[in-house]
Steps between C-alpha positions, in 0.01 A plus 500: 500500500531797677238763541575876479343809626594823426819512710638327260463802213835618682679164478570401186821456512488303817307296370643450159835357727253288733350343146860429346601328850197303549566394084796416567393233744278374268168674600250741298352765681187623361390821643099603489392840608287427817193712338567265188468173809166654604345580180609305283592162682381263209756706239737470720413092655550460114841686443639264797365146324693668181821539576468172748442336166783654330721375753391155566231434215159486455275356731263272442217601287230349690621519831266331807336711709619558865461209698251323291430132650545621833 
């Protein structure tokens, strides 16, 4: 995940190279405005667990809380 401000209006194309590299090597790179982080942290909590679960699967539907029994 990488989180962008608005230096990164100019970089495009640096960063379009930087994502085909980092593919390459097997990783996504998901990039989330940092305004978008602040304000909207749930939308974008949820777009992470999405395309986790794309890659590896769904999780569990009825996962345990943190640390329960401890």
């Amino acid at each position: 995940m990488e989180l962008d401000g608005s230096q990164h209006l100019n970089s495009v194309e640096y960063d379009g190279r930087r994502t085909a590299f980092l593919a390459g090597l097997g990783w996504q790179v998901l990039r989330f405005w940092n305004s978008d982080v602040r304000s909207h942290a749930d939308g974008v909590a949820e777009r992470i667990v999405s395309a986790v679960s794309l890659r590896l699967g769904r999780t569990h539907p009825c996962p345990l809380p943190f640390r329960e029994g401890n």
